[in-house]
DRENLUM-584759 format. One record per atom (N, C-alpha, C, O): residue in one letter; atom name; y, x, z. Coordinates in pm, 1 decimal, padded with zeros to 6 digits. Example, Ala and Ser with C-alpha at 12.3 -4.5 7.8 and 13.67 -1.06 7.14 Angstrom:
<residuo->A atomo->N c2->-00569.0 c1->01319.0 c3->00780.0>
<residuo->A atomo->CA c2->-00450.0 c1->01230.0 c3->00780.0>
<residuo->A atomo->C c2->-00330.0 c1->01320.0 c3->00780.0>
<residuo->A atomo->O c2->-00331.9 c1->01423.6 c3->00846.5>
<residuo->S atomo->N c2->-00225.0 c1->01285.0 c3->00708.0>
<residuo->S atomo->CA c2->-00106.0 c1->01367.0 c3->00714.0>
<residuo->S atomo->C c2->00003.0 c1->01290.0 c3->00787.0>
<residuo->S atomo->O c2->00113.8 c1->01340.9 c3->00803.9>
This chain:
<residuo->X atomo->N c2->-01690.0 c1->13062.6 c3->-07234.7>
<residuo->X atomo->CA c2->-01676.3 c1->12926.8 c3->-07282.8>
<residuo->X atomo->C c2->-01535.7 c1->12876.9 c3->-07245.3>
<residuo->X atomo->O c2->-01504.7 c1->12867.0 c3->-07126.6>
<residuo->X atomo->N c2->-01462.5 c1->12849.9 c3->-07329.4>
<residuo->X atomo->CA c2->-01349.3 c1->12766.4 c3->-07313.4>
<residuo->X atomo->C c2->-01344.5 c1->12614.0 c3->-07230.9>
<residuo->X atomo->O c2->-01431.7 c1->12528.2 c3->-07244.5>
<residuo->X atomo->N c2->-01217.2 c1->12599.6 c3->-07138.3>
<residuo->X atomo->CA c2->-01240.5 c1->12484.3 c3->-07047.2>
<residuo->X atomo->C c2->-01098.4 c1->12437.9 c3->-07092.3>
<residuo->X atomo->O c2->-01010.2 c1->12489.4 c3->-07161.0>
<residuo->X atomo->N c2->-01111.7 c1->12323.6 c3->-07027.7>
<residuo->X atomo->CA c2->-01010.8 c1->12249.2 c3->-07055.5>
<residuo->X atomo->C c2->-00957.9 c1->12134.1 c3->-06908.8>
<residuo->X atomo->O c2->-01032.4 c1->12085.2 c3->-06823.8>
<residuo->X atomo->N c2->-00828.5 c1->12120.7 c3->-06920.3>
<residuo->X atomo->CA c2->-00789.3 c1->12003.7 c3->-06819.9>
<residuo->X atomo->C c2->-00810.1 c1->11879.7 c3->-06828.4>
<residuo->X atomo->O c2->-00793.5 c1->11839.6 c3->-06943.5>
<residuo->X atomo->N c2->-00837.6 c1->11805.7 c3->-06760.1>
<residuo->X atomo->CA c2->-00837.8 c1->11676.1 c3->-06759.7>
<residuo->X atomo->C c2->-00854.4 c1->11578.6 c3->-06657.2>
<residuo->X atomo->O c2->-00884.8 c1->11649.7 c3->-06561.4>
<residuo->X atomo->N c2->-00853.9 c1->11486.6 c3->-06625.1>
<residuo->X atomo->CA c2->-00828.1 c1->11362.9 c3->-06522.7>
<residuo->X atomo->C c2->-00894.8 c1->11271.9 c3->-06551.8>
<residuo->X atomo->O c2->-00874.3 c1->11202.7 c3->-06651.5>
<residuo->X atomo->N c2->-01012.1 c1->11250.0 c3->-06448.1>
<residuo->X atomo->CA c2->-01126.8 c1->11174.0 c3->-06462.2>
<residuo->X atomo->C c2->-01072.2 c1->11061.0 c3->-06327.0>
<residuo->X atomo->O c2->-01092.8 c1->11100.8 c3->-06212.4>
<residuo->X atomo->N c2->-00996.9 c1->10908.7 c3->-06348.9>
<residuo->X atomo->CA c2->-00982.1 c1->10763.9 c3->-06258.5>
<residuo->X atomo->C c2->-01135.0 c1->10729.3 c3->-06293.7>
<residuo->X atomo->O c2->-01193.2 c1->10727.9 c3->-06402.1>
<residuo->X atomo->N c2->-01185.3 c1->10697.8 c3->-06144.6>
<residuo->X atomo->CA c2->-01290.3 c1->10633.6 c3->-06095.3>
<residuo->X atomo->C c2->-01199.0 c1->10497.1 c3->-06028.2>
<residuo->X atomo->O c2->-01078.8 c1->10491.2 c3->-06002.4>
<residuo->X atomo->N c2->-01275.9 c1->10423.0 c3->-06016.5>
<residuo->X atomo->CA c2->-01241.6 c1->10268.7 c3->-05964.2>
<residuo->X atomo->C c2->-01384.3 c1->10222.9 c3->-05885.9>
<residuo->X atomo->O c2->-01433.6 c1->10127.0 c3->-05945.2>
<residuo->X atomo->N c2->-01439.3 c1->10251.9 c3->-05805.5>
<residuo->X atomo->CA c2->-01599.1 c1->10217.9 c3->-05739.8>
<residuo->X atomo->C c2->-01525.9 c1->10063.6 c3->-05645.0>
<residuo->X atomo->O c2->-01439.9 c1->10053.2 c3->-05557.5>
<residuo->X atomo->N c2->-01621.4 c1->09955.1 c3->-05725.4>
<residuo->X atomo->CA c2->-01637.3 c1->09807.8 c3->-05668.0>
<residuo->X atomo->C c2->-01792.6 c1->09806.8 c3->-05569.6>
<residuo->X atomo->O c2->-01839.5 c1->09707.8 c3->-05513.4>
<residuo->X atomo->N c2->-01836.2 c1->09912.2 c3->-05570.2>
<residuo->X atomo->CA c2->-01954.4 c1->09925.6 c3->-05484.4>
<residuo->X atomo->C c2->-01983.0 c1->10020.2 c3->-05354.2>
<residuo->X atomo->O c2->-02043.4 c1->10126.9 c3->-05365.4>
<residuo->X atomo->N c2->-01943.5 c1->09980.6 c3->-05254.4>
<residuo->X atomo->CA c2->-01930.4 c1->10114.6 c3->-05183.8>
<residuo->X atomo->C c2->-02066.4 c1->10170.9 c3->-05187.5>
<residuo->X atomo->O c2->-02073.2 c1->10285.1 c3->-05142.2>
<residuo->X atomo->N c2->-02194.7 c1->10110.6 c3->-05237.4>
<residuo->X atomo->CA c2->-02318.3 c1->10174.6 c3->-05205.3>
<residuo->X atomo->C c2->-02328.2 c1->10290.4 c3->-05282.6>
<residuo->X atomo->O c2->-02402.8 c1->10383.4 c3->-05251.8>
<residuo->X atomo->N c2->-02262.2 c1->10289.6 c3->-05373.7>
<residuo->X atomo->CA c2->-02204.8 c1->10405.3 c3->-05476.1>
<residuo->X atomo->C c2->-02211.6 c1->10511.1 c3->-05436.3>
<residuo->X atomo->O c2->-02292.4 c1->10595.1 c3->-05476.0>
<residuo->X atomo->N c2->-02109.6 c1->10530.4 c3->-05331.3>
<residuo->X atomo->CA c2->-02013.7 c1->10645.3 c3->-05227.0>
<residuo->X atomo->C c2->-02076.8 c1->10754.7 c3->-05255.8>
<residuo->X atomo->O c2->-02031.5 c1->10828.9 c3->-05342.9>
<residuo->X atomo->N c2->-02189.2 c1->10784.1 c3->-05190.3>
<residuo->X atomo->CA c2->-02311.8 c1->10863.0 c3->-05165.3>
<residuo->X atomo->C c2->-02359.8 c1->10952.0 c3->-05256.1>
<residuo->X atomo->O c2->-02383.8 c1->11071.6 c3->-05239.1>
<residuo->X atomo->N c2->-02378.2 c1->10851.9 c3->-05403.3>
<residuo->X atomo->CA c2->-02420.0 c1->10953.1 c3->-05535.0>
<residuo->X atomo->C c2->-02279.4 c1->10991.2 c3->-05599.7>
<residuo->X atomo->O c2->-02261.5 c1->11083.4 c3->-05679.2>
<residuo->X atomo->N c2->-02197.0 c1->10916.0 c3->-05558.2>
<residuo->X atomo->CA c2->-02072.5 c1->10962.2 c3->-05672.9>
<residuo->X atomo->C c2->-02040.6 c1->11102.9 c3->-05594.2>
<residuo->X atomo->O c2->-02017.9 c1->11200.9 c3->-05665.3>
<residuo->X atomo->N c2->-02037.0 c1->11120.9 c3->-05427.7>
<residuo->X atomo->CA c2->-01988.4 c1->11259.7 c3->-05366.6>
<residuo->X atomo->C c2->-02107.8 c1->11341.3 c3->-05406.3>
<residuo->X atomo->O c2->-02075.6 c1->11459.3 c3->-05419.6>
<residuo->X atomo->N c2->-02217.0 c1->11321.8 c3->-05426.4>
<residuo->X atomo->CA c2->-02283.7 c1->11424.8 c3->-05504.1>
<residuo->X atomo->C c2->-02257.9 c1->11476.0 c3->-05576.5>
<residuo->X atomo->O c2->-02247.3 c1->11598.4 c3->-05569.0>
<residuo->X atomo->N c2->-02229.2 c1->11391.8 c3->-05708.7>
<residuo->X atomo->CA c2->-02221.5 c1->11413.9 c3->-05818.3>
<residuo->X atomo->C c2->-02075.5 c1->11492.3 c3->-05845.2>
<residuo->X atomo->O c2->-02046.2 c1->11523.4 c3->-05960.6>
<residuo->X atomo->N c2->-01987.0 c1->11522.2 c3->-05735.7>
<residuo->X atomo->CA c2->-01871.2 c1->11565.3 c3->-05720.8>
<residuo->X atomo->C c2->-01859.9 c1->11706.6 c3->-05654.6>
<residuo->X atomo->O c2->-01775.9 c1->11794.6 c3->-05674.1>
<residuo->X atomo->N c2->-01993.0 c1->11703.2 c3->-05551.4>
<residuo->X atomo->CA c2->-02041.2 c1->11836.0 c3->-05496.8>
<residuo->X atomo->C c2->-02083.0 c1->11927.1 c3->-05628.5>
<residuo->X atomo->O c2->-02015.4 c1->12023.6 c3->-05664.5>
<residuo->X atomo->N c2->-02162.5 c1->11898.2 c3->-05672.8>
<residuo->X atomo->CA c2->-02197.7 c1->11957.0 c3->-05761.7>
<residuo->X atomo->C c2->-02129.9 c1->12006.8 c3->-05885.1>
<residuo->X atomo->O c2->-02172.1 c1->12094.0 c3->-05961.1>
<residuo->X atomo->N c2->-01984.7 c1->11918.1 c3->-05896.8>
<residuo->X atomo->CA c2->-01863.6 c1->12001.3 c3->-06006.4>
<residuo->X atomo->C c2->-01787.9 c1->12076.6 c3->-05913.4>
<residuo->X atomo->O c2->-01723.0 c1->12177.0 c3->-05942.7>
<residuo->X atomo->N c2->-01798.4 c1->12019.7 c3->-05786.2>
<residuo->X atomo->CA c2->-01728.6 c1->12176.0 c3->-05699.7>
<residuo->X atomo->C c2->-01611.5 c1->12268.0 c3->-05779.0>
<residuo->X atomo->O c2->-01489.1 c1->12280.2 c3->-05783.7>
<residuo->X atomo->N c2->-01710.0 c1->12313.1 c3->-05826.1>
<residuo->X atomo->CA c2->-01618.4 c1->12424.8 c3->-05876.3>
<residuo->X atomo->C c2->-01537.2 c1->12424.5 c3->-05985.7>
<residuo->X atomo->O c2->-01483.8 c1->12521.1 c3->-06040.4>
<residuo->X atomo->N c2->-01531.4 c1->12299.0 c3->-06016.0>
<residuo->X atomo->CA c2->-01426.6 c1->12297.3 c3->-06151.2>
<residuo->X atomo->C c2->-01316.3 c1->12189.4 c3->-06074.0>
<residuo->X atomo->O c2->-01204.9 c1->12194.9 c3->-06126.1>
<residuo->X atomo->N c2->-01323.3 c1->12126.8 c3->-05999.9>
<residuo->X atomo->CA c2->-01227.2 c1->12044.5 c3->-05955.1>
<residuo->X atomo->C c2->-01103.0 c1->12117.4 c3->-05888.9>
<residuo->X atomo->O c2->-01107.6 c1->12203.6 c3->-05801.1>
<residuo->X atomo->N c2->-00978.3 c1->12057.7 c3->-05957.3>
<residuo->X atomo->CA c2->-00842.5 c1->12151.5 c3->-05903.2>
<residuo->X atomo->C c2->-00811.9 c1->12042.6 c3->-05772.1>
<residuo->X atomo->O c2->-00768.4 c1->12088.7 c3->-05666.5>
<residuo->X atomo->N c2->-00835.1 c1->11912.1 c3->-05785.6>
<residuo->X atomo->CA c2->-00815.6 c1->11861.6 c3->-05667.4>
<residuo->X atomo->C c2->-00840.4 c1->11683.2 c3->-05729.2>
<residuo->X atomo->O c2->-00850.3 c1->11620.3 c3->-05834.5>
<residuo->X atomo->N c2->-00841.0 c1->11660.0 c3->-05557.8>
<residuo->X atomo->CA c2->-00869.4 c1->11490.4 c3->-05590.8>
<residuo->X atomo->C c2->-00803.0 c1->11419.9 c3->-05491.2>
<residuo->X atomo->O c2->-00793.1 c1->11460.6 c3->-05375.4>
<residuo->X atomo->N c2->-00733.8 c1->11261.9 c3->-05554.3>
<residuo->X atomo->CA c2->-00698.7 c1->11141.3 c3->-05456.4>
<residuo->X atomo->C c2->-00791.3 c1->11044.1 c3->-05428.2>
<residuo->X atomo->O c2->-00872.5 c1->11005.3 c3->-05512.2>
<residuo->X atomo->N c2->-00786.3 c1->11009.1 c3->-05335.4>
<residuo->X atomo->CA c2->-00867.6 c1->10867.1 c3->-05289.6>
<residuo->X atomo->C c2->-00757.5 c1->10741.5 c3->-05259.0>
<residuo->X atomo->O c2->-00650.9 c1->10770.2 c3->-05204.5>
<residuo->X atomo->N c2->-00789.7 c1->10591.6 c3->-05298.8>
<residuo->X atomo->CA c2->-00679.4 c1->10549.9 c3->-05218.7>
<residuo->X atomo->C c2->-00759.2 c1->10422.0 c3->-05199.2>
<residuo->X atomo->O c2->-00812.7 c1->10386.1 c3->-05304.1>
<residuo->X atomo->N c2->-00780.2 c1->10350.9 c3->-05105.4>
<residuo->X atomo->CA c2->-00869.0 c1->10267.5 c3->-05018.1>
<residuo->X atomo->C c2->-00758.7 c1->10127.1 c3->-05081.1>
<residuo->X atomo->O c2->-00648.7 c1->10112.6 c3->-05027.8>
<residuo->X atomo->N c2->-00793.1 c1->10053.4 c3->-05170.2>
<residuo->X atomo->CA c2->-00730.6 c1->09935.7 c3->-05170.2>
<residuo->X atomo->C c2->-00782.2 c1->09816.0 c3->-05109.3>
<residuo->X atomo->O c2->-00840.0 c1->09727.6 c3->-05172.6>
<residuo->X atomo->N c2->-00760.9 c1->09814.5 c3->-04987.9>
<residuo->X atomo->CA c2->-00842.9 c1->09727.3 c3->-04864.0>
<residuo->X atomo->C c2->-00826.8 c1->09583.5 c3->-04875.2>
<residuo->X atomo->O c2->-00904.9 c1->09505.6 c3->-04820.6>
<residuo->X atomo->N c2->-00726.4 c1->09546.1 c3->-04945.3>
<residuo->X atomo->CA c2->-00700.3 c1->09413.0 c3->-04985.1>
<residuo->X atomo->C c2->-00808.2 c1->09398.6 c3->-05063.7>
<residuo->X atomo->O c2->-00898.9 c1->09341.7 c3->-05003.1>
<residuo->X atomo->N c2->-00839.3 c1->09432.1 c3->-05192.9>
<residuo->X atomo->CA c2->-00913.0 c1->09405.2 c3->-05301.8>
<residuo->X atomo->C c2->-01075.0 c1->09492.4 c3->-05272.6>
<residuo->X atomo->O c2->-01171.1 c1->09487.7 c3->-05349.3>
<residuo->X atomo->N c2->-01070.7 c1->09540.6 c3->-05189.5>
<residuo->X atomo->CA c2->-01205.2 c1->09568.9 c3->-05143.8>
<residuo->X atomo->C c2->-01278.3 c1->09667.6 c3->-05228.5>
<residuo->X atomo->O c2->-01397.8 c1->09658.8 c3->-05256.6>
<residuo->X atomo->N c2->-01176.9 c1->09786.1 c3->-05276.6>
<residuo->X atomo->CA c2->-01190.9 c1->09859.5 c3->-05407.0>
<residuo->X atomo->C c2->-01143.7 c1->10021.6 c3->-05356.2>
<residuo->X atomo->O c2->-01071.5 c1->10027.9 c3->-05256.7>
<residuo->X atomo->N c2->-01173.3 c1->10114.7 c3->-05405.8>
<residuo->X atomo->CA c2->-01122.8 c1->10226.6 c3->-05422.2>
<residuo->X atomo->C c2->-01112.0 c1->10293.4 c3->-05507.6>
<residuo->X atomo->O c2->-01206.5 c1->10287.6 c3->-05586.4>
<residuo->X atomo->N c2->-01003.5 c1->10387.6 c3->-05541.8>
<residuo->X atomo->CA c2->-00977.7 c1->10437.3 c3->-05637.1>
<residuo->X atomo->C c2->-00989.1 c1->10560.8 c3->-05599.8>
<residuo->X atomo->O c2->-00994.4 c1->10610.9 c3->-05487.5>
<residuo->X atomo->N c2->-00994.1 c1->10627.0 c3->-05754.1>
<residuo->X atomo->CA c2->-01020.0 c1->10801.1 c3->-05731.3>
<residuo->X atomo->C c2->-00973.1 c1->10870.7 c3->-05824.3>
<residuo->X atomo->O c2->-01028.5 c1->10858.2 c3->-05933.5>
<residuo->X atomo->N c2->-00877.8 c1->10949.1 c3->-05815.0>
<residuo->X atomo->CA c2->-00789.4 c1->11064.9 c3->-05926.6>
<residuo->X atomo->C c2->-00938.8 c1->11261.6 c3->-05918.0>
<residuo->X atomo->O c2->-00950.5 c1->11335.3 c3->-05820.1>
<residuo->X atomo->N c2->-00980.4 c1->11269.7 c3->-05993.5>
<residuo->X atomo->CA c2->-00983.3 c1->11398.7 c3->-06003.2>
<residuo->X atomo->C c2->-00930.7 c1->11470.7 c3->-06089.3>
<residuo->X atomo->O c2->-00919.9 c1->11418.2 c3->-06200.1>
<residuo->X atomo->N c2->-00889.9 c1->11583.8 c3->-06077.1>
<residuo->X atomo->CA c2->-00850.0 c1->11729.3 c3->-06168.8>
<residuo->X atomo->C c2->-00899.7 c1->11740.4 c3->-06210.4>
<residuo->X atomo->O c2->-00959.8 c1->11634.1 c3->-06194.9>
<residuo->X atomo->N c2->-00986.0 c1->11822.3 c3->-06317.0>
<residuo->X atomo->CA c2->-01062.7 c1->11929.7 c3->-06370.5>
<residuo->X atomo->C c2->-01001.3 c1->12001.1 c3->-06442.4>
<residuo->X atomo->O c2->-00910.9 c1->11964.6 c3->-06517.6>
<residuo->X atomo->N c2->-01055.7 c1->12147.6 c3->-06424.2>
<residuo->X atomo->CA c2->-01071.9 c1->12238.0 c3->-06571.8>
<residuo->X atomo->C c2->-01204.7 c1->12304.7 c3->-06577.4>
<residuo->X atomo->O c2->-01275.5 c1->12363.5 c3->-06495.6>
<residuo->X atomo->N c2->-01211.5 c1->12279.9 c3->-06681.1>
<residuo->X atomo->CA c2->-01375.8 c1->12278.6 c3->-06678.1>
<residuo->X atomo->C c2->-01449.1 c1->12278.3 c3->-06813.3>
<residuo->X atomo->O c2->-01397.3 c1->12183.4 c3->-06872.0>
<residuo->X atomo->N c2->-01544.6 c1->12334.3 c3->-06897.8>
<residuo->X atomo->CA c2->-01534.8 c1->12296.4 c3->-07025.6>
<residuo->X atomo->C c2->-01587.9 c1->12144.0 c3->-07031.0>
<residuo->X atomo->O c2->-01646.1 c1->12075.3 c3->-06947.0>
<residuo->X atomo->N c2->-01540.2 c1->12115.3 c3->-07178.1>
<residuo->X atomo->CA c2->-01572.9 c1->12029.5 c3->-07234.0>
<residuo->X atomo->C c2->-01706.1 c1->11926.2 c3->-07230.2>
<residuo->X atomo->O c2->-01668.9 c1->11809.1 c3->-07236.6>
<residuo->X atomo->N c2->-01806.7 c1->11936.7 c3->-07224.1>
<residuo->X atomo->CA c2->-02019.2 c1->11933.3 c3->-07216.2>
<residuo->X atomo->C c2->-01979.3 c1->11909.0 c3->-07048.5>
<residuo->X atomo->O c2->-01959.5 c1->11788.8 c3->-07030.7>
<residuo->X atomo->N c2->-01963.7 c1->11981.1 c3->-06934.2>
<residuo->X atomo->CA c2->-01933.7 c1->11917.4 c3->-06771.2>
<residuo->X atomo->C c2->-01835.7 c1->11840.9 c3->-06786.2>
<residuo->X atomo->O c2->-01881.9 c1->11742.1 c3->-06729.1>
<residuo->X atomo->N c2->-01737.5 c1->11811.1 c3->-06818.8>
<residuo->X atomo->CA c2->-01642.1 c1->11707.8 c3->-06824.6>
<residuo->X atomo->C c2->-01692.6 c1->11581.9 c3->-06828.6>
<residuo->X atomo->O c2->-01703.2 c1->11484.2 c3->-06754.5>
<residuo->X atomo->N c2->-01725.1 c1->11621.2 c3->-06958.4>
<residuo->X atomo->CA c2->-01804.4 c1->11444.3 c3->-07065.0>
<residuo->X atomo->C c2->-01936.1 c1->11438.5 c3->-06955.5>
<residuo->X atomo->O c2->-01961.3 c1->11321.5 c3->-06926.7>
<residuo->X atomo->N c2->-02010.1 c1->11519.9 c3->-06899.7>
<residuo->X atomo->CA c2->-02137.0 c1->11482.9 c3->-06841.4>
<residuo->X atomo->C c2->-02105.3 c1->11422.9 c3->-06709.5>
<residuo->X atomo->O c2->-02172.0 c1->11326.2 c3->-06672.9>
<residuo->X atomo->N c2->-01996.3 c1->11476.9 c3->-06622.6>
<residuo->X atomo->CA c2->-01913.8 c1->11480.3 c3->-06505.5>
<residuo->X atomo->C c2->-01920.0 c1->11302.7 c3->-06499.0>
<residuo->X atomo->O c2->-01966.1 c1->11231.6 c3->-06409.6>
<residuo->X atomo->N c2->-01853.1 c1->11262.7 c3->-06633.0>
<residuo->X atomo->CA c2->-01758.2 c1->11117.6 c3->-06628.0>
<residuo->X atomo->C c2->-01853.8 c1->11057.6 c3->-06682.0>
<residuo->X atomo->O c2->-01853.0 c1->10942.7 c3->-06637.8>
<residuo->X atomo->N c2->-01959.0 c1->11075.6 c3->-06773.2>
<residuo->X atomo->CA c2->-02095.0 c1->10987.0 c3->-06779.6>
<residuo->X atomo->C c2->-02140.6 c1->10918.6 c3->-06658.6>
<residuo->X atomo->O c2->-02154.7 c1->10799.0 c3->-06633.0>
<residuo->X atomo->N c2->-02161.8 c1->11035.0 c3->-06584.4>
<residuo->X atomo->CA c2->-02325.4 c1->11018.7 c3->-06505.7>
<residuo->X atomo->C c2->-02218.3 c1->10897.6 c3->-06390.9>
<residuo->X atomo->O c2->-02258.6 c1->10798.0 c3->-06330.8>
<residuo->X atomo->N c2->-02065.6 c1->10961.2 c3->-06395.3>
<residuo->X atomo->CA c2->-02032.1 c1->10867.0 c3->-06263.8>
<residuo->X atomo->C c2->-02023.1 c1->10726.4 c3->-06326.9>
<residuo->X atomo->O c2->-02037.9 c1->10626.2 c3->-06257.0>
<residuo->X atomo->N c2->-02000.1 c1->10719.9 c3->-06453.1>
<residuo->X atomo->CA c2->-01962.9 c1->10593.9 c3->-06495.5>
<residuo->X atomo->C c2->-02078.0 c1->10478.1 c3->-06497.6>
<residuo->X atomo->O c2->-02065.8 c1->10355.7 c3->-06490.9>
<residuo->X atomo->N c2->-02230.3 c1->10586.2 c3->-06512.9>
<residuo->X atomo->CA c2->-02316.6 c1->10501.5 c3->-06509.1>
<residuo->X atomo->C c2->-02392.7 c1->10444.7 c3->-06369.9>
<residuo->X atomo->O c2->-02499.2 c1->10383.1 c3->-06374.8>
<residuo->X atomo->N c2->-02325.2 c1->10473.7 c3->-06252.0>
<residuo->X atomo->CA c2->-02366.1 c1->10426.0 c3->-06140.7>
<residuo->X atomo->C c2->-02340.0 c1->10291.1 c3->-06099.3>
<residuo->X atomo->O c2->-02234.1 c1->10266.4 c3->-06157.0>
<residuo->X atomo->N c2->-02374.9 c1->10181.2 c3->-06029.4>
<residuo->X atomo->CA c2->-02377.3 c1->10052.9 c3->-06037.4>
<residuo->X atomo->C c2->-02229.2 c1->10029.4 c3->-05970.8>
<residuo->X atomo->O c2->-02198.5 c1->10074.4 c3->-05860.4>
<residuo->X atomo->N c2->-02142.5 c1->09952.5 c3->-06054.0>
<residuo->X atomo->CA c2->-02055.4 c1->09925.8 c3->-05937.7>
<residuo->X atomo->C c2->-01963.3 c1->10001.3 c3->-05967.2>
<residuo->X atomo->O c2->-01860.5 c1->09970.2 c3->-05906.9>
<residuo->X atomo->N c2->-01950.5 c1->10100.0 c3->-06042.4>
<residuo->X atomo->CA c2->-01801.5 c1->10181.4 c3->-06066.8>
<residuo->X atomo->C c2->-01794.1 c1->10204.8 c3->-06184.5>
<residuo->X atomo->O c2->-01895.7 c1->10206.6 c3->-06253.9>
<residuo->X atomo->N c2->-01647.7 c1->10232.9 c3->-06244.6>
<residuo->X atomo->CA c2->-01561.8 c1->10240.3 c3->-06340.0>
<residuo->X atomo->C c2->-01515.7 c1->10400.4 c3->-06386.2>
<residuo->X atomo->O c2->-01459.8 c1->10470.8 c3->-06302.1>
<residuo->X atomo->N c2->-01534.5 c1->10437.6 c3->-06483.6>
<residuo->X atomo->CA c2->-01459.2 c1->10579.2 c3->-06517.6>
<residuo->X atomo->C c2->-01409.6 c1->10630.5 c3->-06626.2>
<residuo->X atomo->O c2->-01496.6 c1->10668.4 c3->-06704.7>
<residuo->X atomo->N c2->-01320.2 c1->10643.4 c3->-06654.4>
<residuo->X atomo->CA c2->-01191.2 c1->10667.4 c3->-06792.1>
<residuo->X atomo->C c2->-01180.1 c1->10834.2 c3->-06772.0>
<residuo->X atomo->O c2->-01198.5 c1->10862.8 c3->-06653.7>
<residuo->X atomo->N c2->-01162.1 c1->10917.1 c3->-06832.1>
<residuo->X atomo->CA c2->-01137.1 c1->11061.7 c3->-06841.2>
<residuo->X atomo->C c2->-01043.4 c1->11067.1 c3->-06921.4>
<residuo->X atomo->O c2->-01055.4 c1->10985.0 c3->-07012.3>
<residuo->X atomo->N c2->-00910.2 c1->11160.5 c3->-06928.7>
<residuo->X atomo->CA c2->-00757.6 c1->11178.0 c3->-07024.8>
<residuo->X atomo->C c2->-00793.0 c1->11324.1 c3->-07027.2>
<residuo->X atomo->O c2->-00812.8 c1->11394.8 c3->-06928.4>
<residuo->X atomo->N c2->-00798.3 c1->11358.4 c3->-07149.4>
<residuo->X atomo->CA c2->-00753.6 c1->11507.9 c3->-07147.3>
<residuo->X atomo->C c2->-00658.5 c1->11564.3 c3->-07218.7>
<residuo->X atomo->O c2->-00597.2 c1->11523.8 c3->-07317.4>
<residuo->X atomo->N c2->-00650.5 c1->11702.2 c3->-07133.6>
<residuo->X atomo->CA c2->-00475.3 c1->11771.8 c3->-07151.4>
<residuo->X atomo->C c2->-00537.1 c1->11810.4 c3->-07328.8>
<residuo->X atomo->O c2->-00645.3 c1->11787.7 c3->-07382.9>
<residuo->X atomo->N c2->-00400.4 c1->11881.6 c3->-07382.0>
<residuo->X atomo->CA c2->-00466.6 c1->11972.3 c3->-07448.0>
<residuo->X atomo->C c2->-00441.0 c1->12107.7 c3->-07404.3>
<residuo->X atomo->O c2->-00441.0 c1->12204.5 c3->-07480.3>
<residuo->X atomo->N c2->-00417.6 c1->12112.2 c3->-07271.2>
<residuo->X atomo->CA c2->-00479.1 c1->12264.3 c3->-07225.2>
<residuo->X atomo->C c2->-00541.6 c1->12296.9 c3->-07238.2>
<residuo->X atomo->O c2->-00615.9 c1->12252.6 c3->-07150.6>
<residuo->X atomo->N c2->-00619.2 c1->12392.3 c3->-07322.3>
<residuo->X atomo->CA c2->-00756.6 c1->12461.5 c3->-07357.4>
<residuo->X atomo->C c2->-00724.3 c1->12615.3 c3->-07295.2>
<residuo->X atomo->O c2->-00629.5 c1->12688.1 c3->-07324.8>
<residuo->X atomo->N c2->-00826.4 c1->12639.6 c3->-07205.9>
<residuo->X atomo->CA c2->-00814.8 c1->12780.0 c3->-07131.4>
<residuo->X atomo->C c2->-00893.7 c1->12897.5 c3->-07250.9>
<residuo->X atomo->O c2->-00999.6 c1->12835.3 c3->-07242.2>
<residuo->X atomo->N c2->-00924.0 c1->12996.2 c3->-07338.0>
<residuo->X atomo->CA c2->-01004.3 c1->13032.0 c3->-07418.2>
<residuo->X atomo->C c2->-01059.7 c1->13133.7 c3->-07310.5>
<residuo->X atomo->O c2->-01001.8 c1->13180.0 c3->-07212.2>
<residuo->X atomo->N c2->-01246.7 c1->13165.1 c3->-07377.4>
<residuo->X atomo->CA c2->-01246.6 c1->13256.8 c3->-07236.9>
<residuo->X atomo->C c2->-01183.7 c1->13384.0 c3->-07251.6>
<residuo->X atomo->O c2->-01232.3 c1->13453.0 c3->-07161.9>
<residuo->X atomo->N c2->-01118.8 c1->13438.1 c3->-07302.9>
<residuo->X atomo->CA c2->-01072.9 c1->13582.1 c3->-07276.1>
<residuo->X atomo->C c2->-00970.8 c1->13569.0 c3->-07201.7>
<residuo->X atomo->O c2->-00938.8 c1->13653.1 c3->-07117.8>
<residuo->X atomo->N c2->-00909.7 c1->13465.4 c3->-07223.1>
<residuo->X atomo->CA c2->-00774.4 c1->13436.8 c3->-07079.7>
<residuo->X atomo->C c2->-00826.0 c1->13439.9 c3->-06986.6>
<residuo->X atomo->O c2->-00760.0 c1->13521.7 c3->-06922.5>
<residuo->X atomo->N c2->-00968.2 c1->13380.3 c3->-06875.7>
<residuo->X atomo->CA c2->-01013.0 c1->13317.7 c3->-06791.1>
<residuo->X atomo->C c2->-00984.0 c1->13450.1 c3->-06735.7>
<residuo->X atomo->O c2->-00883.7 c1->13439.5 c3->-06665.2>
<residuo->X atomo->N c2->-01020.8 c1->13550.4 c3->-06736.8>
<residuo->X atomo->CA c2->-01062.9 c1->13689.4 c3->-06690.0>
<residuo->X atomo->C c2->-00918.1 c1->13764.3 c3->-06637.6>
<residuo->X atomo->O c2->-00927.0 c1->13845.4 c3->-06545.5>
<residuo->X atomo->N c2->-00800.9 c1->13738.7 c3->-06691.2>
<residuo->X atomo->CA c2->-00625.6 c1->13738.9 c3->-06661.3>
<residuo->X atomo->C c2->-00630.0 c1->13715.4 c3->-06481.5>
<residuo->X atomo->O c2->-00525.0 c1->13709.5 c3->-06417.5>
């Protein structure tokens, strides 16, 4: 299956959030190239950069499920890096 890059900003106004969103982050594990956090303590907010490559169906499900948790925000950009699978195996 072909994957692709992309950058999923979270914005969580709920810290009760925390808990299911690192689940829900455990569980892409393995497609995440890396992630920022940045504590905006003034505004009582945090923000969140992840990587992915990953196909397409975990991506979109990835940035659903977080978007639908109470209290947080989630936008996904994607590259048009498309990995095809016979490259993956390189």
């Amino acid at each position: 299956m072909e994957t692709r890059v992309a950058v999923i900003s979270i914005i969580i106004e709920n810290p009760e959030a925390t808990e299911q969103l690192n689940q829900y982050l455990h569980e892409s594990g393995k497609y995440i190239i890396g992630r920022m956090g940045i504590p905006y303590r003034q505004k009582g907010i945090h923000i969140i950069s992840i990587a992915i490559d990953a196909p397409q169906d975990v991506i979109s499900a990835l940035s659903g499920k977080i978007g639908r948790l109470k209290g947080v925000s989630a936008k996904t950009a994607y590259s048009n890096v498309i990995t095809k699978p016979e490259e993956l195996s390189c």
